[in-house]
DRENFI-288392 format. One record per residue (C-alpha): residue number from 0; residue in one letter; x, y, z. Coordinates in nm, 4 decimals, always signed. Layout:
<drenkol nr="NUM" rest="A" px="X" py="Y" pz="Z"/>
...
END
This chain:
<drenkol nr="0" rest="X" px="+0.0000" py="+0.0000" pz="+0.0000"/>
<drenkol nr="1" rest="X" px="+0.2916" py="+0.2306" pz="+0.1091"/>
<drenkol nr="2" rest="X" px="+0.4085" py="+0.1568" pz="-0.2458"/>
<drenkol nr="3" rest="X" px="+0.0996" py="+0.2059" pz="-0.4510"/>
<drenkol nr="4" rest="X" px="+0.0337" py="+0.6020" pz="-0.2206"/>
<drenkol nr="5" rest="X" px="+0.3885" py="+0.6720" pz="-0.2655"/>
<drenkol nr="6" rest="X" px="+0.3283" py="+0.6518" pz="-0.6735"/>
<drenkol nr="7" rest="X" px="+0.0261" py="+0.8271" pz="-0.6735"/>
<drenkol nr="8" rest="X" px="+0.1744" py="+1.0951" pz="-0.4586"/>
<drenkol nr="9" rest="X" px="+0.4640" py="+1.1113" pz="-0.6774"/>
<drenkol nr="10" rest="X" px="+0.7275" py="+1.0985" pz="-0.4179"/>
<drenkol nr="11" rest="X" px="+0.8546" py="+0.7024" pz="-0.4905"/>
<drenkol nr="12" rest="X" px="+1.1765" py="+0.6642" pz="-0.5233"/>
<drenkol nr="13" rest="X" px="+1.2776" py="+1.0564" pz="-0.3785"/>
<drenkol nr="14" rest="X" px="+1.5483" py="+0.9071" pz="-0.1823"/>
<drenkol nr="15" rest="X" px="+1.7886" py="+0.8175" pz="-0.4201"/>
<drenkol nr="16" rest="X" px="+1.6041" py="+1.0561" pz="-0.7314"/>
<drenkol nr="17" rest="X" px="+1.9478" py="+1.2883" pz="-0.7228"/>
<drenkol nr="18" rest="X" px="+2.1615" py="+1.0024" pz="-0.6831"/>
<drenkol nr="19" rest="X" px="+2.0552" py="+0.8384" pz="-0.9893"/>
<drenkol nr="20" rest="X" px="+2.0404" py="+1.1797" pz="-1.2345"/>
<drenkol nr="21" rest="X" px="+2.4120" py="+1.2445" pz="-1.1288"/>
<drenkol nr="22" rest="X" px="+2.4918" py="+0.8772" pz="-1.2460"/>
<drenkol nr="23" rest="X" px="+2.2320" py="+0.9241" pz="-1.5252"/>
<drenkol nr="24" rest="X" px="+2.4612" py="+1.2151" pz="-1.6113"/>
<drenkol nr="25" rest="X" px="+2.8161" py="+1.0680" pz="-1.5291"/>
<drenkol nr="26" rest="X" px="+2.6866" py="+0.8090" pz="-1.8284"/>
<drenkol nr="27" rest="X" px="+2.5570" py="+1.0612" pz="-2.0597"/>
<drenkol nr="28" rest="X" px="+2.9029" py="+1.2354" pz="-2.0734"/>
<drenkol nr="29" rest="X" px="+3.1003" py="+0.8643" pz="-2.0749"/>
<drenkol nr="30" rest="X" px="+2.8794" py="+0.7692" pz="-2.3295"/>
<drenkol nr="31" rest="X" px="+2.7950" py="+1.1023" pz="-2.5683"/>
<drenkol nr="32" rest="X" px="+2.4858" py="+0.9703" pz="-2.6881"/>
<drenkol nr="33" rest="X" px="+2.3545" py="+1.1474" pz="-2.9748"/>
<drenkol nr="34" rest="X" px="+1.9301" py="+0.9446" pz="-2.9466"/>
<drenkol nr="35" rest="X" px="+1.7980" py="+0.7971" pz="-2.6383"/>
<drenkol nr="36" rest="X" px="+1.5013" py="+0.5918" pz="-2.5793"/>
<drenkol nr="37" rest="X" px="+1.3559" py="+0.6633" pz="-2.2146"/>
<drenkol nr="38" rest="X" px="+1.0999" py="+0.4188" pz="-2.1845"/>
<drenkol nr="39" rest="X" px="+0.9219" py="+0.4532" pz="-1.8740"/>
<drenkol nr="40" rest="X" px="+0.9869" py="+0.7861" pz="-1.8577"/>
<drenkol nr="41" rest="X" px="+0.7587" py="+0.9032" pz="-1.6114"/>
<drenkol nr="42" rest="X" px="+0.5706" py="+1.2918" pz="-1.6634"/>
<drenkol nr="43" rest="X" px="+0.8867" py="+1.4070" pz="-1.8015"/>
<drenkol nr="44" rest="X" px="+1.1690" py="+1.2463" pz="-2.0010"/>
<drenkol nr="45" rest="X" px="+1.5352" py="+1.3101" pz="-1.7148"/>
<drenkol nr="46" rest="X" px="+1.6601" py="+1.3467" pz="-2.1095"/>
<drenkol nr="47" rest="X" px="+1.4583" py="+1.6199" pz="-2.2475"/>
<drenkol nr="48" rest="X" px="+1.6790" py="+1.9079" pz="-2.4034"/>
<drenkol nr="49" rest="X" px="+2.0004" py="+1.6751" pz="-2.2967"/>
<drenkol nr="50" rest="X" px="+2.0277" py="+1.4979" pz="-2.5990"/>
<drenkol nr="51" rest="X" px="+1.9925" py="+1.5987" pz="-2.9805"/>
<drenkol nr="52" rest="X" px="+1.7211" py="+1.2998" pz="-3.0729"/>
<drenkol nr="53" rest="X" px="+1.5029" py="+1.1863" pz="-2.7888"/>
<drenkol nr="54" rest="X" px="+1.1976" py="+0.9609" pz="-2.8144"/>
<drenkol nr="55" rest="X" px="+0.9975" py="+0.8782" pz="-2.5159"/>
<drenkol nr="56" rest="X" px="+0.6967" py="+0.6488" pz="-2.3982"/>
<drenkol nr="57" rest="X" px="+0.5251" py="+0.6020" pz="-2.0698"/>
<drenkol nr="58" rest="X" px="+0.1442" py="+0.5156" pz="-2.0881"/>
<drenkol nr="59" rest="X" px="+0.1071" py="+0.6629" pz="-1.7595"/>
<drenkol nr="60" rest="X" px="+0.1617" py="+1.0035" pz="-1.8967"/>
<drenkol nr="61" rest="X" px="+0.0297" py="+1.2179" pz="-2.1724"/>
<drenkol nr="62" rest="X" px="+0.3090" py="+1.4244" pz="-2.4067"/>
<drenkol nr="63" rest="X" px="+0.5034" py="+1.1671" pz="-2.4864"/>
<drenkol nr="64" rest="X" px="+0.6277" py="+1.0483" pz="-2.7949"/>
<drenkol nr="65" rest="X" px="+0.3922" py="+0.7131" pz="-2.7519"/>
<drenkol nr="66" rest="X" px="+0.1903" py="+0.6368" pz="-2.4579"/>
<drenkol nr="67" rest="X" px="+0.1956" py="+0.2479" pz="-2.4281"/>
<drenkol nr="68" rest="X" px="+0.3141" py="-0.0969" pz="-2.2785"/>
<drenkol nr="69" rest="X" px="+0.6901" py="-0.0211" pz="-2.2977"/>
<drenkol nr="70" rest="X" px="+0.7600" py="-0.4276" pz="-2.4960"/>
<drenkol nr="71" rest="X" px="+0.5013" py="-0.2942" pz="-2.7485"/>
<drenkol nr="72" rest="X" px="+0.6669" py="+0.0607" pz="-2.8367"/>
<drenkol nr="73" rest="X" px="+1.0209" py="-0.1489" pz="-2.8530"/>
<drenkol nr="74" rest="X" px="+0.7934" py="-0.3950" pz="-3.1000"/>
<drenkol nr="75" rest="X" px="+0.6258" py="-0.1411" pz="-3.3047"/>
<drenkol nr="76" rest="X" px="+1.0247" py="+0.1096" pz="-3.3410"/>
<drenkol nr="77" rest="X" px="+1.2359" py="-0.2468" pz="-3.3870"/>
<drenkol nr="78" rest="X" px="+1.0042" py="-0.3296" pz="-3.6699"/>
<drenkol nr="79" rest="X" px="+1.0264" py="+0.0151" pz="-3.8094"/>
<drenkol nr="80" rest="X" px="+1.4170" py="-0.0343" pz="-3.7917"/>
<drenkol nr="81" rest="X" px="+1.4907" py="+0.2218" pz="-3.5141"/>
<drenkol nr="82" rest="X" px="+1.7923" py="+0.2050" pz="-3.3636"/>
<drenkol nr="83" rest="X" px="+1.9101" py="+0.4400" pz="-3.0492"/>
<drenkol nr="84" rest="X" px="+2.2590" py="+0.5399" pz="-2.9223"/>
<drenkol nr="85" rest="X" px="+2.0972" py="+0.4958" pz="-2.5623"/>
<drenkol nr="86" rest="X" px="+1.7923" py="+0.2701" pz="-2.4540"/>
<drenkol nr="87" rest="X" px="+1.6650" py="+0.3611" pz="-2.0384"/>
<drenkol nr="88" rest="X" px="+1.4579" py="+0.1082" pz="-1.8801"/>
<drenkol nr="89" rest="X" px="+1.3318" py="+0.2335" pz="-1.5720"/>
<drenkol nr="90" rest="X" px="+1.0161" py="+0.0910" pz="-1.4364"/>
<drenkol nr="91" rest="X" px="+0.8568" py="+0.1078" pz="-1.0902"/>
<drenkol nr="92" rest="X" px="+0.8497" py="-0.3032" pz="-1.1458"/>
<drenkol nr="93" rest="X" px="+1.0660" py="-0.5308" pz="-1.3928"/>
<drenkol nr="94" rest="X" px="+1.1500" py="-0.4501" pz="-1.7066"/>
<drenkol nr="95" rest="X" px="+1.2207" py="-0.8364" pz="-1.7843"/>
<drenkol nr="96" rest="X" px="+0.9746" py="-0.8199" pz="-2.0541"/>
<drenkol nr="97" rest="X" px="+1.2155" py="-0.5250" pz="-2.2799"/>
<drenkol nr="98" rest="X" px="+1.5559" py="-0.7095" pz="-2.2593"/>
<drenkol nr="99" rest="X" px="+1.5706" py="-0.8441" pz="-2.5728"/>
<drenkol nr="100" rest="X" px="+1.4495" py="-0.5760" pz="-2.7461"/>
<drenkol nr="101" rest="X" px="+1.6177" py="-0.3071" pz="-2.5846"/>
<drenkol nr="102" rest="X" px="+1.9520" py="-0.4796" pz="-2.6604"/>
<drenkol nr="103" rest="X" px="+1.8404" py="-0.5211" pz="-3.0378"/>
<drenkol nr="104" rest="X" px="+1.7550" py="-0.1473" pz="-3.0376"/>
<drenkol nr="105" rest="X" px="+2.1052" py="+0.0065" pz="-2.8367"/>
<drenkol nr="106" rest="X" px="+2.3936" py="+0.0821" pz="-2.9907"/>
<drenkol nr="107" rest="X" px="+2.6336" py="+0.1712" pz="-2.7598"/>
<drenkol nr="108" rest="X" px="+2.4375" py="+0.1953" pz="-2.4053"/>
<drenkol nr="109" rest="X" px="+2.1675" py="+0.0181" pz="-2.2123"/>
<drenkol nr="110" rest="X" px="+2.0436" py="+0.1759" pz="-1.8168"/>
<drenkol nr="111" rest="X" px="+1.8046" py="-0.0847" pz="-1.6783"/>
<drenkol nr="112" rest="X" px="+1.6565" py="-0.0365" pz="-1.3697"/>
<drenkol nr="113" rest="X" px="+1.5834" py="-0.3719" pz="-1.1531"/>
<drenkol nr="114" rest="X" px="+1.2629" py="-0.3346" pz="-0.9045"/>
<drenkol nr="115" rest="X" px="+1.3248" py="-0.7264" pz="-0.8802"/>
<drenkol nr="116" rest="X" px="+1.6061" py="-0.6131" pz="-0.5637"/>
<drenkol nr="117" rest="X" px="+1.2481" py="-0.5632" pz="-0.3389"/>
<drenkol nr="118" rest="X" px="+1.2127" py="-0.9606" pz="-0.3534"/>
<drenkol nr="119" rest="X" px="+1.4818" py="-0.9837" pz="-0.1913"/>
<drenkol nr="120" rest="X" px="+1.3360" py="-0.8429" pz="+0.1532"/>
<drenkol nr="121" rest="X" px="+1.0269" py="-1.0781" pz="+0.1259"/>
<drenkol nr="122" rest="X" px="+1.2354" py="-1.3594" pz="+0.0670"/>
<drenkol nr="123" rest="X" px="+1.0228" py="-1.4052" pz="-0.2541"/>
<drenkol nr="124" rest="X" px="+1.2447" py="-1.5978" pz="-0.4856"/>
<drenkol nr="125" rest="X" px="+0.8926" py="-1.7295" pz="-0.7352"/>
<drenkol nr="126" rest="X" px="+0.9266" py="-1.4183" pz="-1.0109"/>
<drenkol nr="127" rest="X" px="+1.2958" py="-1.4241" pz="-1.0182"/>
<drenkol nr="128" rest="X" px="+1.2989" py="-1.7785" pz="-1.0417"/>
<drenkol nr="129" rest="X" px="+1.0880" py="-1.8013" pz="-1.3389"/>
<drenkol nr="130" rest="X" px="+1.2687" py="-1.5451" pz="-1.5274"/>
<drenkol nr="131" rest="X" px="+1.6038" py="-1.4748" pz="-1.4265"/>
<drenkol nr="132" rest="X" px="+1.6426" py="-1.8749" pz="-1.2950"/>
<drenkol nr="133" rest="X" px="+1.7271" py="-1.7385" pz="-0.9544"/>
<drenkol nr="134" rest="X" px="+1.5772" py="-1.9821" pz="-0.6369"/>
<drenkol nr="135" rest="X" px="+1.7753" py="-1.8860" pz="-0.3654"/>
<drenkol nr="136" rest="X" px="+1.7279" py="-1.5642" pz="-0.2330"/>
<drenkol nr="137" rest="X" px="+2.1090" py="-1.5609" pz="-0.0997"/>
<drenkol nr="138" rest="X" px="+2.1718" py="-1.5461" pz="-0.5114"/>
<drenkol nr="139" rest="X" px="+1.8832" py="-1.2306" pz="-0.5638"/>
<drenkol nr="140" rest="X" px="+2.1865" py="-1.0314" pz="-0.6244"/>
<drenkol nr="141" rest="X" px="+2.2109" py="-0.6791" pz="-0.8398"/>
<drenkol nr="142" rest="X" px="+2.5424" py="-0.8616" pz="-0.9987"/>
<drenkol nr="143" rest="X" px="+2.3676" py="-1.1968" pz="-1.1055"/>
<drenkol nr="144" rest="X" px="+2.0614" py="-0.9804" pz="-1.2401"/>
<drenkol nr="145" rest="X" px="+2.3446" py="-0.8102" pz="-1.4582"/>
<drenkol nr="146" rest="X" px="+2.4823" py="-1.1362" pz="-1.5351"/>
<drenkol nr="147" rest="X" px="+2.1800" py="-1.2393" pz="-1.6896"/>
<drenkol nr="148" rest="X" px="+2.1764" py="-0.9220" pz="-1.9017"/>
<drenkol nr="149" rest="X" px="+2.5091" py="-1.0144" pz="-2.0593"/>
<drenkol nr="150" rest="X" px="+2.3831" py="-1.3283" pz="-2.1628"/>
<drenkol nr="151" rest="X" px="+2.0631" py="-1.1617" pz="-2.3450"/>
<drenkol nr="152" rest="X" px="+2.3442" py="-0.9280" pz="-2.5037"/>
<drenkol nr="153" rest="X" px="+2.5150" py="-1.2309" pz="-2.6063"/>
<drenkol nr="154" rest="X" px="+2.2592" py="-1.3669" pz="-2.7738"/>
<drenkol nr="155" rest="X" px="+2.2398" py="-1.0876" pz="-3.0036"/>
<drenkol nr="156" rest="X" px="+2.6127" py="-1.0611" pz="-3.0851"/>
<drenkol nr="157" rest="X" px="+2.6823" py="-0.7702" pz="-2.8098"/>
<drenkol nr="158" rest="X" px="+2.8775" py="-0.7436" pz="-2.5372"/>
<drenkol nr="159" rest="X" px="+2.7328" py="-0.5767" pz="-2.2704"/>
<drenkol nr="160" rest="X" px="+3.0042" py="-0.4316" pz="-1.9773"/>
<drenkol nr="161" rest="X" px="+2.8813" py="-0.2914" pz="-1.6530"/>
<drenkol nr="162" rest="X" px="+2.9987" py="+0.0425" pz="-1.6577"/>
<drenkol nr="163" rest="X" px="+2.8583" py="+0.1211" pz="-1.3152"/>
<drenkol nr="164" rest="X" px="+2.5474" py="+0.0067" pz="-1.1095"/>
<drenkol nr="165" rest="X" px="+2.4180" py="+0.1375" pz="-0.7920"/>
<drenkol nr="166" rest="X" px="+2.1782" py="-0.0376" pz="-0.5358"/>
<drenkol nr="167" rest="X" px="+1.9262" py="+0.1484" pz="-0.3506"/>
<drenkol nr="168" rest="X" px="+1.6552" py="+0.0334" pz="-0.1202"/>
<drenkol nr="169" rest="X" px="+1.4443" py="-0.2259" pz="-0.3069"/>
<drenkol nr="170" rest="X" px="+1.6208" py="-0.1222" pz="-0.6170"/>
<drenkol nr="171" rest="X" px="+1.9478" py="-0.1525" pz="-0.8473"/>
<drenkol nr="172" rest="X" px="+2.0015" py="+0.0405" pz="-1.1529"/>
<drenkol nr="173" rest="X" px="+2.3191" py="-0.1069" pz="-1.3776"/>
<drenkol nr="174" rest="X" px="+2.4671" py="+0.1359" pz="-1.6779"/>
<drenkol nr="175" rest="X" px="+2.5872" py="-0.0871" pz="-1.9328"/>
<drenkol nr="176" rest="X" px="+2.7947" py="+0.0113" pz="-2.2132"/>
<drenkol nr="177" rest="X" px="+2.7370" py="-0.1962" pz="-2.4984"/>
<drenkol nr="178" rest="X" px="+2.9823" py="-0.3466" pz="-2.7973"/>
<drenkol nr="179" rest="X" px="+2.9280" py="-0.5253" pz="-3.1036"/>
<drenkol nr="180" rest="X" px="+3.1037" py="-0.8579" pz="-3.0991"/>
<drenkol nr="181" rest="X" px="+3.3522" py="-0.9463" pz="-3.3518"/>
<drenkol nr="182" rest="X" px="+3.2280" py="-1.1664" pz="-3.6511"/>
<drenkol nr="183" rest="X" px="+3.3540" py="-1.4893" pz="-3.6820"/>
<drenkol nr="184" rest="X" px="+3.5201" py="-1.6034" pz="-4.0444"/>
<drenkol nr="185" rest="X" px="+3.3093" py="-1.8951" pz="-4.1288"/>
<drenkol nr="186" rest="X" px="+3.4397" py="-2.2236" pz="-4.0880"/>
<drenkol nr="187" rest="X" px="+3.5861" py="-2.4655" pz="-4.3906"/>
END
């Protein structure tokens, strides 16, 4: 309940807001993205007027570039061939759903916000285990959630390196900065 009132009332997260714009910005100016995708992005994109092509979505809010389920606005701009320096994942819950996606559509960075760190203080290891493959809570770790990460990135011929990744109270939020992997010569 505490939760749900502290999201309608707009102050969720307040505690470590200014802690994650500075590393929001420390990325920004490692990174020099020219487009982001903010997904998630809450009333108003962090990004807005800080980069030269931004394009936004959060179907809680109007003025947005699209108002939707995030995994359907990374469906609907990976179909049209979008691609973005920067793709920002930051949902009040798991963005589990976007991985795939998101990693198809960056090019050089990917922020993802993990909510899934709150199981952790229930001792809830049933989500986690379905999707990351995570049963004991011991292992419900902000380094084995960016493990699995790595391994989407992998999947998709991209290297993904933790550039930084800070863990908050019932939340982690990893900057990764992404590579293209080498092509292999085909065998004879």
């Amino acid at each position: 309940k505490k939760k749900s009132l502290s999201k309608k009332t707009r102050t969720y997260n307040d505690r470590h807001r200014a802690a994650k714009y500075e590393a929001n910005l420390r990325f920004l100016q490692h990174l020099k993205p020219k487009s982001v995708l903010d997904l998630y992005a809450g009333e108003r994109s962090y990004y807005h007027g800080l980069v030269e092509n931004l394009v936004s979505n959060d179907m809680h809010y109007p003025g947005h570039n699209f108002q939707d389920d995030a995994k359907y606005t990374l469906a609907k701009l990976y179909a049209e061939r979008h691609r973005f320096d920067l793709v920002d994942l930051d949902p009040f819950g798991s963005a589990f759903d976007c991985f795939e996606m998101a990693v198809q559509l960056a090019r050089k960075g990917l922020i993802i916000t993990f909510g899934e760190m709150g199981h952790k203080r229930w001792a809830r290891t049933d989500y986690v285990g379905r999707t990351y493959r995570i049963t004991d809570v011991n292992d419900l770790t902000l380094e084995n959630l960016a493990k699995y990460v790595t391994e989407v990135a992998k999947r998709f011929k991209k290297k993904a390196i933790v550039h930084s990744s800070f863990n908050w109270l019932n939340i982690g939020r990893v900057y990764f900065v992404l590579e293209e992997l080498p092509k292999q010569a085909p065998r004879i």
